[in-house]
VOFINU-295172 format. One record per residue (C-alpha): residue in three letters; residue number from 0; x, z, y. Coordinates in nm, 3 decimals. Last residue first. Layout:
N
[rec 'Ala', NUM, [X, Z, Y]]
...
END
This chain:
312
[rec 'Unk', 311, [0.775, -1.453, 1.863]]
[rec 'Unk', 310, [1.067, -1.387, 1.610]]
[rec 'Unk', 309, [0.998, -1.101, 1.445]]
[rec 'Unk', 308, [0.646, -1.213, 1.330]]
[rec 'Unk', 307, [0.743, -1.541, 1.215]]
[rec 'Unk', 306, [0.946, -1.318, 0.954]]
[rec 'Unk', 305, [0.663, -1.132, 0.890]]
[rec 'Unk', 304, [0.421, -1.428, 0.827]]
[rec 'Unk', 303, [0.715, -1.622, 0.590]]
[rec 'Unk', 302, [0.782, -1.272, 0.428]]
[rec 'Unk', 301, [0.417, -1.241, 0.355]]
[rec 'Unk', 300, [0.389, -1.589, 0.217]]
[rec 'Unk', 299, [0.677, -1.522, -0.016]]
[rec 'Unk', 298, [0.555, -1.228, -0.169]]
[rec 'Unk', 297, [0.162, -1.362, -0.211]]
[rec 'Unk', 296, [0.312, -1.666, -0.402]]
[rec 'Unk', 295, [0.518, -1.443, -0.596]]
[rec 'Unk', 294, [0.239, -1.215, -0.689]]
[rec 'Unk', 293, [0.035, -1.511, -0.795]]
[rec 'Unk', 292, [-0.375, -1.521, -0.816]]
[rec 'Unk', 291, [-0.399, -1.131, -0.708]]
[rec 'Unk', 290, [-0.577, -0.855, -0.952]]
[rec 'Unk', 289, [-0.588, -0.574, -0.700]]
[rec 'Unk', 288, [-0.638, -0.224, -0.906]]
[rec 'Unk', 287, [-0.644, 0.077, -0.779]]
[rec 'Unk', 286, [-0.621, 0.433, -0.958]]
[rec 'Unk', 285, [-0.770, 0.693, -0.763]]
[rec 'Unk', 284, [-0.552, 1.115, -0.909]]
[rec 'Unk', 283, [-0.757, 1.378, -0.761]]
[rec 'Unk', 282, [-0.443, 1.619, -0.911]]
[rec 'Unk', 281, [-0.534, 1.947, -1.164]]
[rec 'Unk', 280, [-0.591, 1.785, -1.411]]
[rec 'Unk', 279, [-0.278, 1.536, -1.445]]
[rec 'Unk', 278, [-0.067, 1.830, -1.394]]
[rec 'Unk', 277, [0.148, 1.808, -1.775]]
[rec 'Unk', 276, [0.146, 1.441, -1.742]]
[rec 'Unk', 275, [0.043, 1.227, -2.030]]
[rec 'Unk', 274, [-0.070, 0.895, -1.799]]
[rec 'Unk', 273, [-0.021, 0.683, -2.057]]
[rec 'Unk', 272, [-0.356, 0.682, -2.241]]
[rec 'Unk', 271, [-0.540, 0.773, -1.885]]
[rec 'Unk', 270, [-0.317, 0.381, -1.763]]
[rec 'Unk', 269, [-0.411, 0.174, -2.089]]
[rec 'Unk', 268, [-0.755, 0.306, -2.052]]
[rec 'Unk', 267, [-0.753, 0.191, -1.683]]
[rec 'Unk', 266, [-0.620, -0.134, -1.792]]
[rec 'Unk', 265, [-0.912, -0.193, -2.036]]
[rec 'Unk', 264, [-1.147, -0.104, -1.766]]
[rec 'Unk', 263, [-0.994, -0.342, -1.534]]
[rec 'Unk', 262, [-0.967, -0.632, -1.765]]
[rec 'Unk', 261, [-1.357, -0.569, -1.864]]
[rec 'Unk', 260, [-1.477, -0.536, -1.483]]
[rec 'Unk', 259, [-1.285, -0.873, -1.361]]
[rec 'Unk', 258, [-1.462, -1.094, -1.658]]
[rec 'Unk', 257, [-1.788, -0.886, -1.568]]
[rec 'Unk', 256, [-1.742, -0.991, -1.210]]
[rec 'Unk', 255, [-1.657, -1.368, -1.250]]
[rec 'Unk', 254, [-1.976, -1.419, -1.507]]
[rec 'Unk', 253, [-2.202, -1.259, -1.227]]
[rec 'Unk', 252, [-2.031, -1.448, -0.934]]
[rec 'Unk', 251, [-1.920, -1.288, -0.639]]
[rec 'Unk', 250, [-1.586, -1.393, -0.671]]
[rec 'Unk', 249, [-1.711, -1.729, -0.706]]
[rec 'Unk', 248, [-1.485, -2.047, -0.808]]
[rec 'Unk', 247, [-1.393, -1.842, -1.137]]
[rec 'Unk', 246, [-1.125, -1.961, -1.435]]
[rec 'Unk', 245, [-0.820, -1.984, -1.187]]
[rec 'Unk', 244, [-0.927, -1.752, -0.985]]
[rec 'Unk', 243, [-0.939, -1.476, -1.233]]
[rec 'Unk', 242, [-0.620, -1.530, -1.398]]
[rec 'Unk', 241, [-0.416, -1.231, -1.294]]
[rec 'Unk', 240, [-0.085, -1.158, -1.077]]
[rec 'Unk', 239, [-0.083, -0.787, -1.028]]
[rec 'Unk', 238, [-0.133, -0.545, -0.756]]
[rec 'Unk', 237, [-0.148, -0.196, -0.884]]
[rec 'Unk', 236, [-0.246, 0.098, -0.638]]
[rec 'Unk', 235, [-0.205, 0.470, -0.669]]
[rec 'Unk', 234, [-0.408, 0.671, -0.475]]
[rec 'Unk', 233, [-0.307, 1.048, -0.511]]
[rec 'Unk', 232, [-0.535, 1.313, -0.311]]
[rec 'Unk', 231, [-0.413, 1.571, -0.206]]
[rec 'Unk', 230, [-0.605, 1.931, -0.076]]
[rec 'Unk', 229, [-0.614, 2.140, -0.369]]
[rec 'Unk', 228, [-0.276, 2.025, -0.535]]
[rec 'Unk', 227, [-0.081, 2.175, -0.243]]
[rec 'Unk', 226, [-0.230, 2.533, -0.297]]
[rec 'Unk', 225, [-0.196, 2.497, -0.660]]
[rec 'Unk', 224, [0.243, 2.450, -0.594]]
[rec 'Unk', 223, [0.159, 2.745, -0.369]]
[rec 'Unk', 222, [0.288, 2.748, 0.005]]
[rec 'Unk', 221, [0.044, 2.573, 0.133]]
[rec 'Unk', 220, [0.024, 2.740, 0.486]]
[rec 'Unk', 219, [0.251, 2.551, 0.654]]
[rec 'Unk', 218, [0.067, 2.205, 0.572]]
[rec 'Unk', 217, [-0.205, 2.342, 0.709]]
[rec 'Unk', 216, [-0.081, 2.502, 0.992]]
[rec 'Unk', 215, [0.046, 2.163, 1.101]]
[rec 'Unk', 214, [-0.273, 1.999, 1.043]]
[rec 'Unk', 213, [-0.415, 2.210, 1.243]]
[rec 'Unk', 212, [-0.177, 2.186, 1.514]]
[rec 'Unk', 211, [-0.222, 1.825, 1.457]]
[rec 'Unk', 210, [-0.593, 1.806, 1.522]]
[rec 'Unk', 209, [-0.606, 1.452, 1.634]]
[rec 'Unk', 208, [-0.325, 1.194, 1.546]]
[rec 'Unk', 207, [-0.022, 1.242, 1.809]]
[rec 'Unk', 206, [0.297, 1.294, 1.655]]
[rec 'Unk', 205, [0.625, 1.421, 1.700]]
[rec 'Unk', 204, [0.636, 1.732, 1.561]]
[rec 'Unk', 203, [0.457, 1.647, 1.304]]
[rec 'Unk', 202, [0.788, 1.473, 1.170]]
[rec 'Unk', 201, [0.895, 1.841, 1.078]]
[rec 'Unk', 200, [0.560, 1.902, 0.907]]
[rec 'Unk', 199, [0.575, 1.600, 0.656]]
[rec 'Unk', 198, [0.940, 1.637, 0.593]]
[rec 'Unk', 197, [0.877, 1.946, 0.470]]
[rec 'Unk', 196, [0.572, 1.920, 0.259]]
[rec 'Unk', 195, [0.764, 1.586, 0.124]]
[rec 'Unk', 194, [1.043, 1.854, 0.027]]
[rec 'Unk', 193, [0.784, 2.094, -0.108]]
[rec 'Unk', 192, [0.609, 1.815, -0.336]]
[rec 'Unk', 191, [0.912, 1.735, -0.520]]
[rec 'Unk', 190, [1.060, 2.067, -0.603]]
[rec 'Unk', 189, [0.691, 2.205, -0.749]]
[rec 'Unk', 188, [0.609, 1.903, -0.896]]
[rec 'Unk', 187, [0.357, 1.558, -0.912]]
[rec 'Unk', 186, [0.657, 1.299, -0.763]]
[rec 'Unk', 185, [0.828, 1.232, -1.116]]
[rec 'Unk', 184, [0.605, 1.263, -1.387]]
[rec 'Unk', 183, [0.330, 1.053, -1.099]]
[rec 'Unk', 182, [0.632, 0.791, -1.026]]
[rec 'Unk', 181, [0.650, 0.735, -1.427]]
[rec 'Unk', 180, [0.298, 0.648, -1.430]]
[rec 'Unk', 179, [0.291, 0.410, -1.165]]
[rec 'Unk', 178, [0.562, 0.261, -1.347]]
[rec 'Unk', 177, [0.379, 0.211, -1.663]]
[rec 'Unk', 176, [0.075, 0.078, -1.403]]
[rec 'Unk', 175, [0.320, -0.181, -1.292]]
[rec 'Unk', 174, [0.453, -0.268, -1.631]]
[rec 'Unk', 173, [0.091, -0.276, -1.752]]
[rec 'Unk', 172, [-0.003, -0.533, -1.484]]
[rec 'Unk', 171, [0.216, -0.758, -1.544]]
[rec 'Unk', 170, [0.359, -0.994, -1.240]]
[rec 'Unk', 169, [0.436, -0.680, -1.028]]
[rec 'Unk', 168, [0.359, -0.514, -0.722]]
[rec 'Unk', 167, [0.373, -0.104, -0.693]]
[rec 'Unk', 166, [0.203, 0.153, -0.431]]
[rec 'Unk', 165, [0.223, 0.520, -0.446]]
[rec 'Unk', 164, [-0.020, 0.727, -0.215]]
[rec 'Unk', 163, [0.002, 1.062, -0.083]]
[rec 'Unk', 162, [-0.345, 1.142, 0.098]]
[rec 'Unk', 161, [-0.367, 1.453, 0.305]]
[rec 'Unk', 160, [-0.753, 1.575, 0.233]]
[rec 'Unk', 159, [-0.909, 1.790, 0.543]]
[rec 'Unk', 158, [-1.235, 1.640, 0.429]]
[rec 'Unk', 157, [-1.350, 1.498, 0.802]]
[rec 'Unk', 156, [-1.000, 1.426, 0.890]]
[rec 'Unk', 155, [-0.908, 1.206, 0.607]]
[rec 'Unk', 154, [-0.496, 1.202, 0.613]]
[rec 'Unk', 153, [-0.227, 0.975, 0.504]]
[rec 'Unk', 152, [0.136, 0.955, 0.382]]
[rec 'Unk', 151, [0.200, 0.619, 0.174]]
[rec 'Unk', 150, [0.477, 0.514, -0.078]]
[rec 'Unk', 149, [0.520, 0.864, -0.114]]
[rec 'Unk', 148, [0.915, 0.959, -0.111]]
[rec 'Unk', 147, [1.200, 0.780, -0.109]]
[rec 'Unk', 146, [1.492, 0.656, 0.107]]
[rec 'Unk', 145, [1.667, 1.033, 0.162]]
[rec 'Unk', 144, [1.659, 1.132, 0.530]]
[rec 'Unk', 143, [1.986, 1.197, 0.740]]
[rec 'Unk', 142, [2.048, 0.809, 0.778]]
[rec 'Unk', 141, [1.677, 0.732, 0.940]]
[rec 'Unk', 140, [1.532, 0.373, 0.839]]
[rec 'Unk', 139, [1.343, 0.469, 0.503]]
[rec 'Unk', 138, [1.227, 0.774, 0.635]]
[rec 'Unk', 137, [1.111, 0.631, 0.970]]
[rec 'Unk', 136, [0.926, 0.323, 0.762]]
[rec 'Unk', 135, [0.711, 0.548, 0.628]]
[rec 'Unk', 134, [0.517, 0.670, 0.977]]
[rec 'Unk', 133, [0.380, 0.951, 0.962]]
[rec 'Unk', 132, [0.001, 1.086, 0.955]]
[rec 'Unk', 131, [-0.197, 0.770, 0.919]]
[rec 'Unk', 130, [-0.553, 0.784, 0.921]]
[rec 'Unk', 129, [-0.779, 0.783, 0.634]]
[rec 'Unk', 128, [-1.103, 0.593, 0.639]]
[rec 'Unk', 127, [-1.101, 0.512, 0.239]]
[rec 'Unk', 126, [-1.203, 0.167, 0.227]]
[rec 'Unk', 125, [-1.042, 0.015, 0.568]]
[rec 'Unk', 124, [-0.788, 0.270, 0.593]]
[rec 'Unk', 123, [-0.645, 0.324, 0.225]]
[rec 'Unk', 122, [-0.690, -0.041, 0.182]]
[rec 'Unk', 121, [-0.432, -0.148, 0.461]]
[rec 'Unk', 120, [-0.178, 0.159, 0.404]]
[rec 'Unk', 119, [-0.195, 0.039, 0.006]]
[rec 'Unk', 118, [-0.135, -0.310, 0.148]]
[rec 'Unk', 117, [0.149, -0.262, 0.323]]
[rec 'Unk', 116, [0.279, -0.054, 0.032]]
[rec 'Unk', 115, [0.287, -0.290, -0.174]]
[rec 'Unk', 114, [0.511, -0.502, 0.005]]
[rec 'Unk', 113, [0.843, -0.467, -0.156]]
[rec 'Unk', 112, [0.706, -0.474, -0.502]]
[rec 'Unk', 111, [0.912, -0.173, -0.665]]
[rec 'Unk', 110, [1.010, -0.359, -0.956]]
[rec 'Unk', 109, [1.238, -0.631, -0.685]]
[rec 'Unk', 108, [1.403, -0.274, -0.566]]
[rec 'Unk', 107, [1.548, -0.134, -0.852]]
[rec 'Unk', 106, [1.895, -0.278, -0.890]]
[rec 'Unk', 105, [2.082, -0.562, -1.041]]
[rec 'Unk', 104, [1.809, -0.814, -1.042]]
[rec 'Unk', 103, [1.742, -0.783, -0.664]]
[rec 'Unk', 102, [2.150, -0.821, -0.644]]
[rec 'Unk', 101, [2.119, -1.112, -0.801]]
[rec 'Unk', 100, [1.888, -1.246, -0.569]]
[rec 'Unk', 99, [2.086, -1.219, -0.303]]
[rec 'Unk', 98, [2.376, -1.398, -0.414]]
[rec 'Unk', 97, [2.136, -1.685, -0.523]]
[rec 'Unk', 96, [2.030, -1.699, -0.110]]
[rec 'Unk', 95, [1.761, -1.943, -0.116]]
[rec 'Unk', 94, [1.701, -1.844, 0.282]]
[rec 'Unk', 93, [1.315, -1.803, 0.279]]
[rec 'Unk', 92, [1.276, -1.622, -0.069]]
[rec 'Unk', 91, [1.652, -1.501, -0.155]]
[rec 'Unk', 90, [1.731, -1.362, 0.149]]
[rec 'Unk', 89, [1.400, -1.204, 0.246]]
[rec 'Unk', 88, [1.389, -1.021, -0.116]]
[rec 'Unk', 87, [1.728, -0.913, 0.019]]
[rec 'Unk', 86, [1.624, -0.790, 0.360]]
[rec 'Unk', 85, [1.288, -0.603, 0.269]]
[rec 'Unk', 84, [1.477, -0.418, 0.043]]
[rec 'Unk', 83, [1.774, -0.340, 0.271]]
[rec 'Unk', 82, [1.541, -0.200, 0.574]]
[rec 'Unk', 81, [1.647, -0.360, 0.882]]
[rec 'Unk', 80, [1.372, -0.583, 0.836]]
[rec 'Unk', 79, [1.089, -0.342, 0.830]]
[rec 'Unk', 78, [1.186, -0.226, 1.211]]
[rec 'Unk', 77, [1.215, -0.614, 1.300]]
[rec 'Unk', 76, [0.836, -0.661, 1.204]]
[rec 'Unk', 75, [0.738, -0.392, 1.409]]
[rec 'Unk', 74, [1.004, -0.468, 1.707]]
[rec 'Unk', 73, [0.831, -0.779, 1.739]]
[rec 'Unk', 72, [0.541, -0.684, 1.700]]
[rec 'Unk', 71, [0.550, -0.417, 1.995]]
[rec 'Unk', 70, [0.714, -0.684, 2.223]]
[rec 'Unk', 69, [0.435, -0.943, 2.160]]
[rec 'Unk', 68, [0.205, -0.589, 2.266]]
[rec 'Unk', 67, [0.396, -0.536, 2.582]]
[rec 'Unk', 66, [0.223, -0.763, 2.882]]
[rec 'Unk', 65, [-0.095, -0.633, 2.762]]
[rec 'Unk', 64, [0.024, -0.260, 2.827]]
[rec 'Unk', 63, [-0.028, 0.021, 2.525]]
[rec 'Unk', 62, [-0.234, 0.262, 2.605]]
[rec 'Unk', 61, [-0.515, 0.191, 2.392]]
[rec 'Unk', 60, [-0.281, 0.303, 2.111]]
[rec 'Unk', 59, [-0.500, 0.428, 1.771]]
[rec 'Unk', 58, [-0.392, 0.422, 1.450]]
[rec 'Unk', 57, [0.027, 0.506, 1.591]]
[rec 'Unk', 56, [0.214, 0.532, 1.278]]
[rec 'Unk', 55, [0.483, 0.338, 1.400]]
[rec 'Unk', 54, [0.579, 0.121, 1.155]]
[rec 'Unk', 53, [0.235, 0.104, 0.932]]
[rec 'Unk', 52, [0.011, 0.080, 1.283]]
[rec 'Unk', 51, [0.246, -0.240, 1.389]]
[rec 'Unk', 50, [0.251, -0.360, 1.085]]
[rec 'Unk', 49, [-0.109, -0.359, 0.939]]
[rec 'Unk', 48, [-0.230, -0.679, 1.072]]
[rec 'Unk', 47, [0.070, -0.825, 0.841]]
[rec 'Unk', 46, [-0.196, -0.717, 0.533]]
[rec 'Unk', 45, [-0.479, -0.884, 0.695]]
[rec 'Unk', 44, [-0.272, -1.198, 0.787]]
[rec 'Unk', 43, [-0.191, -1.174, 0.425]]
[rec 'Unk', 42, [-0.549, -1.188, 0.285]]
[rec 'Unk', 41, [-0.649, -1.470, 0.561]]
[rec 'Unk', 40, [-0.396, -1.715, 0.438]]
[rec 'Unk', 39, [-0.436, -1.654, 0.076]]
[rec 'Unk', 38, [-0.800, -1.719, 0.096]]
[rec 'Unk', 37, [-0.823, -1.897, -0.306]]
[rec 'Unk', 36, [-0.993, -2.273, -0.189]]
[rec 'Unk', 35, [-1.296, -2.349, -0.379]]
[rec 'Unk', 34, [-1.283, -2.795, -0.303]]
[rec 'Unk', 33, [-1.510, -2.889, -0.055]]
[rec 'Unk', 32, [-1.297, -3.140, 0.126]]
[rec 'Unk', 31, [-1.220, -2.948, 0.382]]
[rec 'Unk', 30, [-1.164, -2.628, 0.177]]
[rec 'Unk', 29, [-1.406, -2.414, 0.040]]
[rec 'Unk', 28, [-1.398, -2.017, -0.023]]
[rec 'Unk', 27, [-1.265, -1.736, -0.254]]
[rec 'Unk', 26, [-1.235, -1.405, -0.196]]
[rec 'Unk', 25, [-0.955, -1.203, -0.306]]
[rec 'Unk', 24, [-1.025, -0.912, -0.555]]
[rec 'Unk', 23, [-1.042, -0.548, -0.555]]
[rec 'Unk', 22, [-1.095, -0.202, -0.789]]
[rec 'Unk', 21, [-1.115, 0.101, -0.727]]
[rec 'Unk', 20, [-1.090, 0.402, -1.045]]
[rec 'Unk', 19, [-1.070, 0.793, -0.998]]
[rec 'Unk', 18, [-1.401, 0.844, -0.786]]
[rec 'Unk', 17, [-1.525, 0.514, -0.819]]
[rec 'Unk', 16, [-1.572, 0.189, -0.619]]
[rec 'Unk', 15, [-1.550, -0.122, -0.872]]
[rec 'Unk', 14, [-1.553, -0.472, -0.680]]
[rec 'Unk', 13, [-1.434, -0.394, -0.303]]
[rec 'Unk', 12, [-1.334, -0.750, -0.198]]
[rec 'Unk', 11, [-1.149, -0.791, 0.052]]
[rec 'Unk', 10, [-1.168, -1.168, 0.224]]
[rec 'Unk', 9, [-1.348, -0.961, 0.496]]
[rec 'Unk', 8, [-1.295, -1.177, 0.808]]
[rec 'Unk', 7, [-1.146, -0.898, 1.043]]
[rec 'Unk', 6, [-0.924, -0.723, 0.769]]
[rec 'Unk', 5, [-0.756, -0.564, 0.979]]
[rec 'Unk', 4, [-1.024, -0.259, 1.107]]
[rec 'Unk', 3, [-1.321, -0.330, 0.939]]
[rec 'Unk', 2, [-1.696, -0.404, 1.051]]
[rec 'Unk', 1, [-1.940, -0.444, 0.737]]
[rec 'Unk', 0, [-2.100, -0.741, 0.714]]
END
């Protein structure tokens, strides 16, 4: 069993592994009385596993003091709750706030899929060994910093390849991938990529990972629109609510896989067919795809977990 970093009891399934196409699934087990059970519980500890790291883009802290690591959750989880997305969907899950969830349905934020990109940082460093460079939730928290950019800002030290990730969460999986494709039309440019090249190397400045210098002069150095699309790589990740468990008992089953493999081939289709923009060959472009059993049901446990979290 292969050793991984959060997701300690492997309910991760790594199904199709491709250059431009990954693909995952929950595992499945038994409960007590030998029923297949769907490992909800252990695929959102995973993803809350992540926090910490995700907040303070710190991958490796041995420093940290025993007597300080309840404190270091704690302000993780807080740090994602002062952020206004992560508040409302909180409202209206745990408290049953109605006012708050019409303001989710006024605005952008419930299409996003507020915790997408927790679990694009967790599969970016258990299956693609990336590190993280800065920490997302500074942009989003910081007043003199617009609140967008790449859902996820990584690196792969051994190919020198800076990953930019965009993450989305939705019921239907076409309306995620459609909006996958509209952040590619809208992220893949000249104007776009030099302000993330910016706010990448200024927040260098105060980070540790190995070889920053280099990674400094990297980034410096790209001054080219080409120059930037030779060393990204683009992951963009899908989690959608699918049927799988509900007709399958054994993700590892023969009839289970080729169900899984035809629905993600089809959607990958769907997503080169839409995909129509004018860079697309010239960006290392990974589409994932994480068919979960209920997006809501994975939305609310998370909040339960992280709001837990912030008050240990």
């Amino acid at each position: 069993m292969t050793s991984r970093i959060f997701d300690k009891n492997n309910v991760i399934l790594l199904k199709i592994n491709e250059e431009d196409l990954n693909s995952f699934l929950v595992d499945m087990d038994i409960d007590d009385q030998g029923k297949p059970k769907y490992c909800l519980d252990e695929f959102t500890k995973a993803i809350c596993n992540t926090i910490p790291e995700y907040v303070f883009a710190q991958y490796e802290n041995p420093d940290i003091p025993q007597n300080d690591i309840v404190e270091k959750l704690r302000q993780a989880a807080h740090c994602i709750y002062k952020i206004t997305e992560y508040q409302l969907v909180k409202k209206w899950l745990i408290d049953n706030d109605e006012n708050a969830y019409i303001q989710l349905q006024k605005s952008n934020i419930a299409k996003r899929g507020e915790f997408g990109e927790l679990l694009l940082h967790l599969l970016l460093r258990e299956f693609k060994h990336t590190i993280p460079l800065i920490s997302k939730v500074y942009f989003k928290d910081s007043t003199s910093v617009p609140a967008h950019g790449f859902d996820a800002v990584h690196v792969s030290e051994k190919e020198k390849i800076l990953w930019l990730g965009e993450s989305k969460l939705y019921d239907d999986s076409k309306k995620g991938i459609k909006a996958l494709v509209q952040d590619l039309n809208e992220h893949i440019n000249t104007d776009y990529l030099n302000d993330q090249f910016l706010i990448i190397e200024k927040n260098l400045d105060n980070n540790s990972i190995p070889n920053r210098d280099k990674w400094i002069d990297t980034i410096r150095s790209c001054k080219k629109l080409g120059d930037k699309l030779n060393i990204i790589n683009i992951p963009m990740l899908c989690t959608y609510t699918d049927d799988i468990y509900e007709k399958f008992n054994d993700m590892n089953d023969s009839k289970a896989m080729q169900y899984h493999e035809v629905g993600i081939r089809e959607l990958k289709k769907y997503f080169d067919k839409q995909n129509k923009m004018p860079l697309k060959n010239r960006v290392n472009i990974i589409l994932m795809l994480f068919p979960v059993n209920n997006k809501d049901e994975l939305v609310i446990n998370l909040h339960k977990r992280l709001w837990h979290m912030q008050n240990i």
